[in-house]
N, CA, C, O and CB atoms as a CASP TS submission, in Angstrom:
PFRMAT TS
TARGET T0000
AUTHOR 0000-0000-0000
METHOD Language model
MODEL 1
PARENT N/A
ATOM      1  N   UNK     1     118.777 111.833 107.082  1.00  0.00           N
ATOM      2  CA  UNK     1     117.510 111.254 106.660  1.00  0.00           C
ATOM      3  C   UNK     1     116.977 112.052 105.461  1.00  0.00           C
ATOM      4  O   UNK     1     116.954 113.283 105.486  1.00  0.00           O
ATOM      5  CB  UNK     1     116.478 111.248 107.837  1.00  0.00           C
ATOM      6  N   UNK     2     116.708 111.603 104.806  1.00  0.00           N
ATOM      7  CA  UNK     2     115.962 111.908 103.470  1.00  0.00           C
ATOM      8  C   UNK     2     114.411 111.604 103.478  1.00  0.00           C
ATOM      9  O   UNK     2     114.254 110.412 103.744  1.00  0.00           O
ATOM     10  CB  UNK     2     116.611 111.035 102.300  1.00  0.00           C
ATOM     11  N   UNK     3     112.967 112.385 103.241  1.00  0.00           N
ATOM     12  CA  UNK     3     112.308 112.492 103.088  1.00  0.00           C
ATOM     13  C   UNK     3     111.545 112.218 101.422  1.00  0.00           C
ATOM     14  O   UNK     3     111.289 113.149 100.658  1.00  0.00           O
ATOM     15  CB  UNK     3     112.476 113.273 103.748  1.00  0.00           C
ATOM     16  N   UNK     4     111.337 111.083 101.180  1.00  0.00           N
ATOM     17  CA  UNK     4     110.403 110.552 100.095  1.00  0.00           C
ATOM     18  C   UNK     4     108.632 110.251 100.279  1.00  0.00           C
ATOM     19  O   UNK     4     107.914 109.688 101.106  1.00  0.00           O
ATOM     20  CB  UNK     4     111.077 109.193  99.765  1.00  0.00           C
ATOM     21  N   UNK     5     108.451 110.977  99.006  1.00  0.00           N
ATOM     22  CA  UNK     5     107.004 110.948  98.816  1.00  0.00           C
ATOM     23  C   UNK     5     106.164 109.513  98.301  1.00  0.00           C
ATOM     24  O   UNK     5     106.460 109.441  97.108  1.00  0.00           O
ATOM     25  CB  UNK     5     106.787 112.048  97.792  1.00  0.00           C
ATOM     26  N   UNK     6     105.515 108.671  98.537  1.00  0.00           N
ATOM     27  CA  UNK     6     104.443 107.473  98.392  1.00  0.00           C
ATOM     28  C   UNK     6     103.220 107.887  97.909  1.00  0.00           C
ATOM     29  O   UNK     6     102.208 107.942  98.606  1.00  0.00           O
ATOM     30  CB  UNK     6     104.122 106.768  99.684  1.00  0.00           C
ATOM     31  N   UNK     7     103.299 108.305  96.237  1.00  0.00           N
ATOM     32  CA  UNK     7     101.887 108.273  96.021  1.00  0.00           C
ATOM     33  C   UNK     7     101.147 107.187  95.357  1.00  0.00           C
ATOM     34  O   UNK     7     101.676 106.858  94.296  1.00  0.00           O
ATOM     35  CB  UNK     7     101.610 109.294  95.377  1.00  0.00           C
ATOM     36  N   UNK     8      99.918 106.430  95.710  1.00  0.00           N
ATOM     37  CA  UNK     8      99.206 105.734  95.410  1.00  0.00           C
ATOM     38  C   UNK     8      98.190 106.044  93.993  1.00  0.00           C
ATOM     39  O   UNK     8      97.552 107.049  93.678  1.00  0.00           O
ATOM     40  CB  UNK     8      98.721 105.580  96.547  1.00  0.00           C
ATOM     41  N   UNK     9      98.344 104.836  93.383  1.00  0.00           N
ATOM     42  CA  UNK     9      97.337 105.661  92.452  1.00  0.00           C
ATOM     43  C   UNK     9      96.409 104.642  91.883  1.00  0.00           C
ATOM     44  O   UNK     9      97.225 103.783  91.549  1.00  0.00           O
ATOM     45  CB  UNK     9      98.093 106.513  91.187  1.00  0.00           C
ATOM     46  N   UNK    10      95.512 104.282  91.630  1.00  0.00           N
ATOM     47  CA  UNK    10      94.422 103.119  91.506  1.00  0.00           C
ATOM     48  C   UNK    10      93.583 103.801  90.280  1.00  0.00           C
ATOM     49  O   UNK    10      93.128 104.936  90.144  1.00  0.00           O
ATOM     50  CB  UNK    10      93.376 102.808  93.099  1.00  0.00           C
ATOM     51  N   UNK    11      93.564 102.588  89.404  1.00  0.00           N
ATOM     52  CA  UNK    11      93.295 102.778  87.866  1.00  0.00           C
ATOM     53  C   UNK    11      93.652 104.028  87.293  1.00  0.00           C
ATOM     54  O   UNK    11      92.930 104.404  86.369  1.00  0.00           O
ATOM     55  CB  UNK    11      91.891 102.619  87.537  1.00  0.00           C
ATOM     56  N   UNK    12      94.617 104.773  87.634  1.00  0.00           N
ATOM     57  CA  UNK    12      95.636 105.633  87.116  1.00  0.00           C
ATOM     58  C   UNK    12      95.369 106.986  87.816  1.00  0.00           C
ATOM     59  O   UNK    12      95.988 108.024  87.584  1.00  0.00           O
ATOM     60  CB  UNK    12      95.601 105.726  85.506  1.00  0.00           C
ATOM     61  N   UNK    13      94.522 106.858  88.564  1.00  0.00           N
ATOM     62  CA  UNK    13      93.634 108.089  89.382  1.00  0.00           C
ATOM     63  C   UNK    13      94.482 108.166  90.488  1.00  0.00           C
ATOM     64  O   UNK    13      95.123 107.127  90.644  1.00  0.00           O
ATOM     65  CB  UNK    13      91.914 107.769  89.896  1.00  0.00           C
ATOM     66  N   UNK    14      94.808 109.438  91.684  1.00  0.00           N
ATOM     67  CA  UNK    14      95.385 109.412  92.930  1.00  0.00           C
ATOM     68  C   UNK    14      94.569 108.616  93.921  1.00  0.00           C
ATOM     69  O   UNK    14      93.353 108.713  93.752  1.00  0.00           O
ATOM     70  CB  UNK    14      95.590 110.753  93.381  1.00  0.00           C
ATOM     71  N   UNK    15      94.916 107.954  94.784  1.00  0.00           N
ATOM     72  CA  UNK    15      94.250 107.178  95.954  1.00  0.00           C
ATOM     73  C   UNK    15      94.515 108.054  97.224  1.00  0.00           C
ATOM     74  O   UNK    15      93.866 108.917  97.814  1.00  0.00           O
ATOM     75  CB  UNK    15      94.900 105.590  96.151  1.00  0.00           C
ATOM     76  N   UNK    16      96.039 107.331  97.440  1.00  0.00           N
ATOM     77  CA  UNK    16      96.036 107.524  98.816  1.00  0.00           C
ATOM     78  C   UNK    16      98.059 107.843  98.073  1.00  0.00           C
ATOM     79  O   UNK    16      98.813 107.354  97.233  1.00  0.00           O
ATOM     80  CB  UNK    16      95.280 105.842 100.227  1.00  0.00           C
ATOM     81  N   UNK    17      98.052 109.086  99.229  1.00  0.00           N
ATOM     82  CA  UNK    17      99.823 109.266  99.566  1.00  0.00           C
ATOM     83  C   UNK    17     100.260 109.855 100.808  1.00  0.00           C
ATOM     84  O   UNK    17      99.607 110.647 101.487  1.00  0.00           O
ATOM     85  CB  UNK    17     100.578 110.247  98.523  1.00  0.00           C
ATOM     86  N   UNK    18     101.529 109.365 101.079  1.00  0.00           N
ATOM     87  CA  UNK    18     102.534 109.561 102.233  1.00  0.00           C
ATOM     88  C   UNK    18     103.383 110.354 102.453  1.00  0.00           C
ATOM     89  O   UNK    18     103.287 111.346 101.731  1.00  0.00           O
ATOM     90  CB  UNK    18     103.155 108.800 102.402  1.00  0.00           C
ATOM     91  N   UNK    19     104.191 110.369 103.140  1.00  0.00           N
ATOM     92  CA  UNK    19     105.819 111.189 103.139  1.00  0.00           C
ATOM     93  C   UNK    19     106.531 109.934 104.454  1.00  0.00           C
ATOM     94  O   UNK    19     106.004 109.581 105.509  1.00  0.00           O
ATOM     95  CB  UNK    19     105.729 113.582 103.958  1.00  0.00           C
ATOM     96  N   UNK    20     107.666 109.577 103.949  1.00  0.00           N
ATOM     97  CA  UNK    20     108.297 108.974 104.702  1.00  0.00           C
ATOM     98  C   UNK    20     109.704 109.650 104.729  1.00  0.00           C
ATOM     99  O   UNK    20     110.109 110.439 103.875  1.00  0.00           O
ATOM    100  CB  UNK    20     108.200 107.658 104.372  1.00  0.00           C
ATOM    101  N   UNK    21     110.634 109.084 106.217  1.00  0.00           N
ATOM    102  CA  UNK    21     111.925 109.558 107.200  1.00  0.00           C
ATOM    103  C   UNK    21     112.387 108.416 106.585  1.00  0.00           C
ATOM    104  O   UNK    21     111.850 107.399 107.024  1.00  0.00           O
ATOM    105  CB  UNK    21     111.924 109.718 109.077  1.00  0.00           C
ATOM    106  N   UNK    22     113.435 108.188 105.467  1.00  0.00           N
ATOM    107  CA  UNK    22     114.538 107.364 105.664  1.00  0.00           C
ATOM    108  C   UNK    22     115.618 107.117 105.490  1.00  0.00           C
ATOM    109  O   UNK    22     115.615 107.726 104.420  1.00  0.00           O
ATOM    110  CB  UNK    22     114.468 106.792 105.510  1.00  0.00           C
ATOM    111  N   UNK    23     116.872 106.669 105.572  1.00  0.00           N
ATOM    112  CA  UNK    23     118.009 106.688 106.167  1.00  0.00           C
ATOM    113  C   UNK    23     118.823 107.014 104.464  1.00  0.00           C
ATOM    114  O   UNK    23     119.550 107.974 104.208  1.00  0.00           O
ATOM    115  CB  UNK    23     118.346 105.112 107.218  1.00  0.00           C
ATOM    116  N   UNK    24     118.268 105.489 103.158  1.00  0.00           N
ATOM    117  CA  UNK    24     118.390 105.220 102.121  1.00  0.00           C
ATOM    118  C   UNK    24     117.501 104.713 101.608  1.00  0.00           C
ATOM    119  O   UNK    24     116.446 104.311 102.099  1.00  0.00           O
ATOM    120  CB  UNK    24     119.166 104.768 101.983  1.00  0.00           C
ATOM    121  N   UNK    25     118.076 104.685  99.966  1.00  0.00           N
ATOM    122  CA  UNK    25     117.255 104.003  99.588  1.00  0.00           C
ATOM    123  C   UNK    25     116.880 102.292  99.972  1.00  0.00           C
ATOM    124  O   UNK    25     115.759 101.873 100.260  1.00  0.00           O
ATOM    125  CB  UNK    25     117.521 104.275  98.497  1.00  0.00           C
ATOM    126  N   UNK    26     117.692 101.770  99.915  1.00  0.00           N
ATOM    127  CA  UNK    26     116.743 100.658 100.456  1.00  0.00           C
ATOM    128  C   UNK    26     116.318 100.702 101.923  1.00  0.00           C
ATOM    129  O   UNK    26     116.050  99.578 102.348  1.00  0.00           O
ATOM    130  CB  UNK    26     117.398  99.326 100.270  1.00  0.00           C
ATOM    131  N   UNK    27     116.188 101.647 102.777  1.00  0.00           N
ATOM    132  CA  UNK    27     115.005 101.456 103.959  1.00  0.00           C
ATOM    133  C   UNK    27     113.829 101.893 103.260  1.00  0.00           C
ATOM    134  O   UNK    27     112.824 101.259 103.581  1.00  0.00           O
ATOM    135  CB  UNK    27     115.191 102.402 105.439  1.00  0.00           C
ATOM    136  N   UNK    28     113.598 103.128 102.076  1.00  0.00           N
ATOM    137  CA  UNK    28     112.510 103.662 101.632  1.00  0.00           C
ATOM    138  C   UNK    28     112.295 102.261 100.662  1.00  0.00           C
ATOM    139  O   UNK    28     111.174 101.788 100.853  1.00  0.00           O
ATOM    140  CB  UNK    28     112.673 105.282 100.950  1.00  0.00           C
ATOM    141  N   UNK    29     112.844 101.740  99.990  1.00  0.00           N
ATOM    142  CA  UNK    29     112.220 100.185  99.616  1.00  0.00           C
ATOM    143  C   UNK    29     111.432  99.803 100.654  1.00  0.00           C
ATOM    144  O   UNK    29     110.218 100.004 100.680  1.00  0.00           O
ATOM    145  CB  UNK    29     113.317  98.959  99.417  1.00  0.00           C
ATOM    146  N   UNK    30     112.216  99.122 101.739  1.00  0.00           N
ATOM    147  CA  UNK    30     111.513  98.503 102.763  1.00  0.00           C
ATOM    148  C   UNK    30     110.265  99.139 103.312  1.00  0.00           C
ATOM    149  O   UNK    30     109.283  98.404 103.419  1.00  0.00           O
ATOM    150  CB  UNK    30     112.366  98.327 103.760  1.00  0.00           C
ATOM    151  N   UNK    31     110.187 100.083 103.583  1.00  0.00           N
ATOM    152  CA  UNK    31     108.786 101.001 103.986  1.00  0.00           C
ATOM    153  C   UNK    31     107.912 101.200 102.366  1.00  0.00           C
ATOM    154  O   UNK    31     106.765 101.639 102.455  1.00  0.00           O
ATOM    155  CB  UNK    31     109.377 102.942 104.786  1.00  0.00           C
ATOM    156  N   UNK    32     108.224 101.018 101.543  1.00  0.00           N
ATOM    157  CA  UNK    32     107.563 101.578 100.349  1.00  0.00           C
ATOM    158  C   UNK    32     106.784 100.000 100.113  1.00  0.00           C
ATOM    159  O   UNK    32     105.721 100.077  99.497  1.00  0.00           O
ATOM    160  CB  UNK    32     108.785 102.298  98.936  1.00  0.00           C
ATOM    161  N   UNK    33     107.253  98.467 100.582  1.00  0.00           N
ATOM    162  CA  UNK    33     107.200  97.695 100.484  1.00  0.00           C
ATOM    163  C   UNK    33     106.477  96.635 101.339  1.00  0.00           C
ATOM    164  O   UNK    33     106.169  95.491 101.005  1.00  0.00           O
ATOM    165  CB  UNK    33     108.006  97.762 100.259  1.00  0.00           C
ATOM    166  N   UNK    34     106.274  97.260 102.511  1.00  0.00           N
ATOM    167  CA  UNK    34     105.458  96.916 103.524  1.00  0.00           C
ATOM    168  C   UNK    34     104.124  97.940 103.531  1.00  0.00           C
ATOM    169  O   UNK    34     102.944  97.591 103.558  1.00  0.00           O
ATOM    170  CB  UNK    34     106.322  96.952 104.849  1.00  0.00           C
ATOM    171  N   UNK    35     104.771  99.579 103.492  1.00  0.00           N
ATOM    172  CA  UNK    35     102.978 100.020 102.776  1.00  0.00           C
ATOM    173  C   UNK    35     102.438  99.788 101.924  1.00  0.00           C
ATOM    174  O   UNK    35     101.290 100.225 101.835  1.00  0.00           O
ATOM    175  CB  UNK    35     102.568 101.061 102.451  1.00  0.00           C
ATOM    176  N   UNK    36     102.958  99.038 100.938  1.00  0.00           N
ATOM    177  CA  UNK    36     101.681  98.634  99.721  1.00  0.00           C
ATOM    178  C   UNK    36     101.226  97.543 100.044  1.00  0.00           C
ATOM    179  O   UNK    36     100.128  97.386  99.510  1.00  0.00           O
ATOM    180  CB  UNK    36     102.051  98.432  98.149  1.00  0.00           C
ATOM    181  N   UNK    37     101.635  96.380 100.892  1.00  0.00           N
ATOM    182  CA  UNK    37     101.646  95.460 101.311  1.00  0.00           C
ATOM    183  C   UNK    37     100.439  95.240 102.689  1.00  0.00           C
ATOM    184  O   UNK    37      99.837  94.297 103.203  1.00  0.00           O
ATOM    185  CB  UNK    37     102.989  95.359 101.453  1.00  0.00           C
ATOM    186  N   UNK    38     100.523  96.446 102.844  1.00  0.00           N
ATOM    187  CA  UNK    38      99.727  96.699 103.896  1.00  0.00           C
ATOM    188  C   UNK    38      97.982  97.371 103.518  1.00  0.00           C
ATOM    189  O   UNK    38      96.991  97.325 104.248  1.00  0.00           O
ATOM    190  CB  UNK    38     100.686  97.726 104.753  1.00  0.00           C
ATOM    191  N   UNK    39      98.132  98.020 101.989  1.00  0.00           N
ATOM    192  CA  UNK    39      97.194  99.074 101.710  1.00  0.00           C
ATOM    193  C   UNK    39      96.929  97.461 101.002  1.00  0.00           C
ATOM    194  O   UNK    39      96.277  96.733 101.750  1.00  0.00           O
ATOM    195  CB  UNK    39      97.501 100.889 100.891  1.00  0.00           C
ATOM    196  N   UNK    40      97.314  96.873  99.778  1.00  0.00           N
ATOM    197  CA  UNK    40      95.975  95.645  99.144  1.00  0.00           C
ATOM    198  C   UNK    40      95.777  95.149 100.698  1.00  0.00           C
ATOM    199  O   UNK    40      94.618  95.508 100.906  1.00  0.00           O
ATOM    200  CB  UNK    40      96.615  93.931  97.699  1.00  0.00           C
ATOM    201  N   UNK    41      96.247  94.522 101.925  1.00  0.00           N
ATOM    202  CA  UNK    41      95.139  94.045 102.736  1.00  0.00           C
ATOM    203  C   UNK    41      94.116  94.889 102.830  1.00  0.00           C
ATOM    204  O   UNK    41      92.940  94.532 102.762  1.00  0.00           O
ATOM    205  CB  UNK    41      95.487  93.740 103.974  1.00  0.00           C
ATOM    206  N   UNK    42      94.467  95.953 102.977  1.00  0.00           N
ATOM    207  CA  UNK    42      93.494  97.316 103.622  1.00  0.00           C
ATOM    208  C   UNK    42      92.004  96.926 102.770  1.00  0.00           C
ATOM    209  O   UNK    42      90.992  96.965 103.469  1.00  0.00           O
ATOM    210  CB  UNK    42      94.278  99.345 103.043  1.00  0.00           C
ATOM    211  N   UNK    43      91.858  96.615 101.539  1.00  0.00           N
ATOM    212  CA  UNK    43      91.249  96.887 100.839  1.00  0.00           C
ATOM    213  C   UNK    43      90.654  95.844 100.531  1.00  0.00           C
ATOM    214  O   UNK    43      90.023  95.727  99.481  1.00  0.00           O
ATOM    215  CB  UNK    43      91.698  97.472 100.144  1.00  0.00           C
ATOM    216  N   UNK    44      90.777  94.896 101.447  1.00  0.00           N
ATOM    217  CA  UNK    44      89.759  93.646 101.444  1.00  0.00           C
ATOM    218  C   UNK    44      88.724  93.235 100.354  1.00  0.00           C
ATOM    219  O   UNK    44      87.508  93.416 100.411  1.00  0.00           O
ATOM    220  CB  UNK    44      88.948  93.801 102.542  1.00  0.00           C
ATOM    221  N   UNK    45      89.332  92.732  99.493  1.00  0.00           N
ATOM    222  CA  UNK    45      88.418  92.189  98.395  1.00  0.00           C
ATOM    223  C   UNK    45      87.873  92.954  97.808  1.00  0.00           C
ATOM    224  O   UNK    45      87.030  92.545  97.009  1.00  0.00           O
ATOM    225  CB  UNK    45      87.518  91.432  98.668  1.00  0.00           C
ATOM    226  N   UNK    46      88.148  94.649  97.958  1.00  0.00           N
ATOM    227  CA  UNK    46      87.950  95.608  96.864  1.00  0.00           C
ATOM    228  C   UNK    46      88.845  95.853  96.094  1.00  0.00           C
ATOM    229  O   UNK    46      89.019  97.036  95.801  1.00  0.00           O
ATOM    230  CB  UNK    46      87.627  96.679  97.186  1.00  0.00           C
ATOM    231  N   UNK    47      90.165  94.288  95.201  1.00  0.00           N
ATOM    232  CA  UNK    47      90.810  94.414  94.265  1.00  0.00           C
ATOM    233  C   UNK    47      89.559  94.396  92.895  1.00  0.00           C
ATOM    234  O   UNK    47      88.595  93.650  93.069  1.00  0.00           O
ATOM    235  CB  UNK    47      91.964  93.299  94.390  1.00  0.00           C
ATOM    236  N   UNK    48      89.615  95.110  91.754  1.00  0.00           N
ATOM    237  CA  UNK    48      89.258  93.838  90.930  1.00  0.00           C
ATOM    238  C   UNK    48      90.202  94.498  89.633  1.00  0.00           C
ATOM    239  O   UNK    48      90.966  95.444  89.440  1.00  0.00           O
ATOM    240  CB  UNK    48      87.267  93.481  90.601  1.00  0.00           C
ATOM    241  N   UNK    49      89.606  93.329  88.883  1.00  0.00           N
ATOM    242  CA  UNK    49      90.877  93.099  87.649  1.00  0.00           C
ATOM    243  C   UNK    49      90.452  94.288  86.512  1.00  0.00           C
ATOM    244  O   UNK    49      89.402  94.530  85.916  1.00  0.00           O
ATOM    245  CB  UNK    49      90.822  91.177  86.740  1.00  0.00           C
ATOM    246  N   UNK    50      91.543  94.788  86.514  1.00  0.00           N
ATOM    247  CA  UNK    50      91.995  95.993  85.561  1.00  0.00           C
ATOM    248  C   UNK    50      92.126  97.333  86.513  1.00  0.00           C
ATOM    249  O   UNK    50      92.745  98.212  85.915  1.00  0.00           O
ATOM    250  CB  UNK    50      90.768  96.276  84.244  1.00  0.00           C
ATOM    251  N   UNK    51      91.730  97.701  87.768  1.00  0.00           N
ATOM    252  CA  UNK    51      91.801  98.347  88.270  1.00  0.00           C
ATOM    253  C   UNK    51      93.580  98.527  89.368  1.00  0.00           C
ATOM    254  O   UNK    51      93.644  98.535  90.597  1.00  0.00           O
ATOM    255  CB  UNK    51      90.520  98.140  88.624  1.00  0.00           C
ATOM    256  N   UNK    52      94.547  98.623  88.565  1.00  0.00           N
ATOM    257  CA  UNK    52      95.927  98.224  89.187  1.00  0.00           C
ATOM    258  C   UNK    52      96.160  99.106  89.757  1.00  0.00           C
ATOM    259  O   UNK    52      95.371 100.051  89.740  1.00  0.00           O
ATOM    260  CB  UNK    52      97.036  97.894  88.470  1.00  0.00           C
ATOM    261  N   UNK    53      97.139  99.149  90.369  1.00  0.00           N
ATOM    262  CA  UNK    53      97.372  99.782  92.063  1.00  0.00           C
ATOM    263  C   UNK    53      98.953  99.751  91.296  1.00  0.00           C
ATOM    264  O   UNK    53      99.488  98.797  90.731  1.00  0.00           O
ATOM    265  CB  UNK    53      96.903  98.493  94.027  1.00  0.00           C
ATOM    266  N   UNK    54      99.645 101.610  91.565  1.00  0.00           N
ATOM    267  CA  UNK    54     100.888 101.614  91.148  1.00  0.00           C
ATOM    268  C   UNK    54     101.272 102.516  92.653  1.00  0.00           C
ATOM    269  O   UNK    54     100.577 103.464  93.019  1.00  0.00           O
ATOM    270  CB  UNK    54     101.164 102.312  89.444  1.00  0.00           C
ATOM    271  N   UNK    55     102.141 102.169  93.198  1.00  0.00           N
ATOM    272  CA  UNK    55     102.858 102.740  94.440  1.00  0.00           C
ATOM    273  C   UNK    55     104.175 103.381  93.725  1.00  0.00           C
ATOM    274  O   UNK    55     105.101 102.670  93.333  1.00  0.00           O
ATOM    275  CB  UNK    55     103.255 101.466  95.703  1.00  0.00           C
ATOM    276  N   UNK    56     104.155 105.132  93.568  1.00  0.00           N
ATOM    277  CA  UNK    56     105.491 105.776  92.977  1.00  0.00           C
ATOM    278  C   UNK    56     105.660 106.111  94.126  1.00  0.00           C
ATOM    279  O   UNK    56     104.759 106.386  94.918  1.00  0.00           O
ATOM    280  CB  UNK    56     105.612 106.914  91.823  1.00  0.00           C
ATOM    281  N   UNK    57     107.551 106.134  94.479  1.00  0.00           N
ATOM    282  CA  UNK    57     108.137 106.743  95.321  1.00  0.00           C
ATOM    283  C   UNK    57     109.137 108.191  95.182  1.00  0.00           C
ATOM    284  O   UNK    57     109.849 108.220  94.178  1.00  0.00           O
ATOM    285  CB  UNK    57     108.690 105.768  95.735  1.00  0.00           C
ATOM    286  N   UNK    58     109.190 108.933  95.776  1.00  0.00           N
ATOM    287  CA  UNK    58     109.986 109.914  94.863  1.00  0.00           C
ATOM    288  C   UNK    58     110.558 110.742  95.766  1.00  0.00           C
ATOM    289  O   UNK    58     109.931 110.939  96.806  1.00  0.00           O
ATOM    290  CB  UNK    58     109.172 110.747  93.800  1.00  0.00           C
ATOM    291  N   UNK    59     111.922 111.434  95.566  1.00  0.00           N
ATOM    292  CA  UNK    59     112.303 112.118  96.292  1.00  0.00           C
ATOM    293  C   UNK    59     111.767 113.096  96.857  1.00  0.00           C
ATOM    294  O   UNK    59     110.659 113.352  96.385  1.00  0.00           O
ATOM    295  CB  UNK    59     112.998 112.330  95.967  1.00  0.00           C
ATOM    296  N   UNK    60     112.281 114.135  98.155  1.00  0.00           N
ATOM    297  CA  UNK    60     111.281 115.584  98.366  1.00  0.00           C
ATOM    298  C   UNK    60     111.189 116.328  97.016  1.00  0.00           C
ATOM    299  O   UNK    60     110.074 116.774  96.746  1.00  0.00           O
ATOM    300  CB  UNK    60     111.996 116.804  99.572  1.00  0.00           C
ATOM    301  N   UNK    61     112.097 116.516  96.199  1.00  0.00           N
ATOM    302  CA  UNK    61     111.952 117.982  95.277  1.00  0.00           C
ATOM    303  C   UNK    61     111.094 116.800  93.752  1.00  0.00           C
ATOM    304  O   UNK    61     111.040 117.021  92.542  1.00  0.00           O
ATOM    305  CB  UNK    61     114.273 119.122  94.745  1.00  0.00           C
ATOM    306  N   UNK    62     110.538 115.541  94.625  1.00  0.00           N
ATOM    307  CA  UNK    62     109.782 115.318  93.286  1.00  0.00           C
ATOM    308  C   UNK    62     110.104 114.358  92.015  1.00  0.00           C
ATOM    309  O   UNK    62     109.387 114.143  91.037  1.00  0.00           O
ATOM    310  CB  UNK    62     109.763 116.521  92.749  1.00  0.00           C
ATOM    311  N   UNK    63     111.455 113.822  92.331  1.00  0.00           N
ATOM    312  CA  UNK    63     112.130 113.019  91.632  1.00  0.00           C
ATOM    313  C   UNK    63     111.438 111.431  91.749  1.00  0.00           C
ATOM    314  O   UNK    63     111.103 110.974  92.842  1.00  0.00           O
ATOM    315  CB  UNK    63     113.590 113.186  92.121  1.00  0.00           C
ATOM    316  N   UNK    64     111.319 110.863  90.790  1.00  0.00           N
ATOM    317  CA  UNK    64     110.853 109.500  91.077  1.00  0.00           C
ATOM    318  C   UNK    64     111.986 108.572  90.951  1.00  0.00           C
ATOM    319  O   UNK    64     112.610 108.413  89.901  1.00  0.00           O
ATOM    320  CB  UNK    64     109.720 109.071  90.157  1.00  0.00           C
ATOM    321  N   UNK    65     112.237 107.948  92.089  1.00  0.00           N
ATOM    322  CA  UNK    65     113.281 106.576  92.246  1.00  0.00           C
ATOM    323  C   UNK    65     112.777 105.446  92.219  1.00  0.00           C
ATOM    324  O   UNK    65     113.651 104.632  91.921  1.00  0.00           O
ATOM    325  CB  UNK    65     114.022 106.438  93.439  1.00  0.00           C
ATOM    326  N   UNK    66     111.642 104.898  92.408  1.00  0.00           N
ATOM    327  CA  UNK    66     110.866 103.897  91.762  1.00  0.00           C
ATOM    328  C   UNK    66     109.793 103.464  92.173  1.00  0.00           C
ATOM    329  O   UNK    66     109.189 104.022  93.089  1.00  0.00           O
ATOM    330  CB  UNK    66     111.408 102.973  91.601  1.00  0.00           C
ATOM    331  N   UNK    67     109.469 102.663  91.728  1.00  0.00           N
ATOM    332  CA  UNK    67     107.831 102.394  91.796  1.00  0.00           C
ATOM    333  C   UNK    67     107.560 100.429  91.770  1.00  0.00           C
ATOM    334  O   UNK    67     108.214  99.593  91.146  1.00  0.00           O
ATOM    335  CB  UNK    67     106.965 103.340  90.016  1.00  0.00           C
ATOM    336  N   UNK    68     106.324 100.216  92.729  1.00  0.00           N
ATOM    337  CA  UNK    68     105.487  99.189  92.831  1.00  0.00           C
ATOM    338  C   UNK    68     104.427  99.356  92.102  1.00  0.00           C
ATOM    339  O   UNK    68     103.750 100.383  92.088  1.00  0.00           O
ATOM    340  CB  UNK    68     105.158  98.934  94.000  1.00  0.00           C
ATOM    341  N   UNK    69     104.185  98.163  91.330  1.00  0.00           N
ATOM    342  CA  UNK    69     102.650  97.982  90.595  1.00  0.00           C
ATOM    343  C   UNK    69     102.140  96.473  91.205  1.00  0.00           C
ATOM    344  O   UNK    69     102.916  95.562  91.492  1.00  0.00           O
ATOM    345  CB  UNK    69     102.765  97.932  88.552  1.00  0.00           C
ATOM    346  N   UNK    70     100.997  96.431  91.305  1.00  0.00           N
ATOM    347  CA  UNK    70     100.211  95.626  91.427  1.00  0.00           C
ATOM    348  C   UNK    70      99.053  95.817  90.131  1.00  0.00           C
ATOM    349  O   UNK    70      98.279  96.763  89.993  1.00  0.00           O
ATOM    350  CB  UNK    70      99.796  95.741  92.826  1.00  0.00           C
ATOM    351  N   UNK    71      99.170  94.859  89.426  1.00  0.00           N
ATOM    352  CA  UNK    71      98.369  94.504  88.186  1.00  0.00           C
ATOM    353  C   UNK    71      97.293  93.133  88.595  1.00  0.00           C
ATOM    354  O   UNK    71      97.420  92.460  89.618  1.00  0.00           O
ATOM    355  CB  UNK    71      99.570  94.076  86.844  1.00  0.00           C
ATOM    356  N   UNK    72      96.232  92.921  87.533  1.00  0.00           N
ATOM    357  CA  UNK    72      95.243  91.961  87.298  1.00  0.00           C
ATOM    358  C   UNK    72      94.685  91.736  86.037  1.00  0.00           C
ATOM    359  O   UNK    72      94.031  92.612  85.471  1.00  0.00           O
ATOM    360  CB  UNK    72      94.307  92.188  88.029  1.00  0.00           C
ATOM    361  N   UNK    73      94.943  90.334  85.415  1.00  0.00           N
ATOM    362  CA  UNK    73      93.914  90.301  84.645  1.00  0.00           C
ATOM    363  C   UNK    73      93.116  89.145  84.707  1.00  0.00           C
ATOM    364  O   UNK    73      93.346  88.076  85.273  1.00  0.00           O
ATOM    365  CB  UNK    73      94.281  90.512  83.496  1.00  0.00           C
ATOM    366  N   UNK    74      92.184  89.494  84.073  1.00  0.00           N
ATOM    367  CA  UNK    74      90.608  87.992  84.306  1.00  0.00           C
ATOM    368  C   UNK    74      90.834  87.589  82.691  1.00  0.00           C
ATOM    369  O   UNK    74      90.770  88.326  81.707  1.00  0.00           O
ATOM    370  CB  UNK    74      88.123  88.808  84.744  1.00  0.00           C
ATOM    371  N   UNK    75      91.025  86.629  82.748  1.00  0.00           N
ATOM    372  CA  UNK    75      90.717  85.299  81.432  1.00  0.00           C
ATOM    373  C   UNK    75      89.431  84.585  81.515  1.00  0.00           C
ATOM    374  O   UNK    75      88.948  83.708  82.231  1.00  0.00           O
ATOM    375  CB  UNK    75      91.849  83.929  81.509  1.00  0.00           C
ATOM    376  N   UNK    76      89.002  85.411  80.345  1.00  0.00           N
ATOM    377  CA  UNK    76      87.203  84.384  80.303  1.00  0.00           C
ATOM    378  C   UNK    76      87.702  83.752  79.702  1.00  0.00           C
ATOM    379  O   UNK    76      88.721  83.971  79.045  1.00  0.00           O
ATOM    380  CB  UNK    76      85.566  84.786  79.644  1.00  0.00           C
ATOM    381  N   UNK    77      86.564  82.013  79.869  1.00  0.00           N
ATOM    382  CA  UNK    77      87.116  80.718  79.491  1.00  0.00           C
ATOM    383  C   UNK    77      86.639  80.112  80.583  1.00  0.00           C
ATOM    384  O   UNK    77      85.972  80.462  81.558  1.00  0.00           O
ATOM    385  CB  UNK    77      88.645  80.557  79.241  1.00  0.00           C
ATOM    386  N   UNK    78      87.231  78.920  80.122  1.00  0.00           N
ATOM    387  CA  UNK    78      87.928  77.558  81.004  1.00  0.00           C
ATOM    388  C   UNK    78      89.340  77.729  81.078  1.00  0.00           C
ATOM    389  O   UNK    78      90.034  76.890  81.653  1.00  0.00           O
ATOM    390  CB  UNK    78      87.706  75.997  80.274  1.00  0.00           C
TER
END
């Protein structure tokens, strides 16, 4: 098992981070993919637009293997 870090970061600032147990990389997908999935519910209609939500994942010694973004933008208009 390999140990990867989940840090959250909202409008480029730290939020919220983890440490996850997993086997490979794609189980740390799958967990990296259901916690972000899980944190915009968390946050119930406290998205708003320009404020994006980037989920980096990274090895223990700090390495980044990849990353989730959640972006927004608002179009004034019709």
């Amino acid at each position: 098992m390999t140990t990867y870090n989940f840090v959250v970061e909202r409008a480029g600032q730290p939020f919220k981070n983890w440490e996850v147990e997993a086997a490979n990389l794609d189980e740390a997908w799958d967990e990296a993919t259901k916690g972000f999935g899980e944190l915009i519910t968390e946050l119930d209609g406290d998205l708003r637009w320009g404020r994006d939500l980037r989920l980096l994942v990274a090895d223990a010694i700090g390495t980044p293997v990849f990353d989730l973004r959640f972006s927004s933008t608002r179009y004034i208009g019709n």
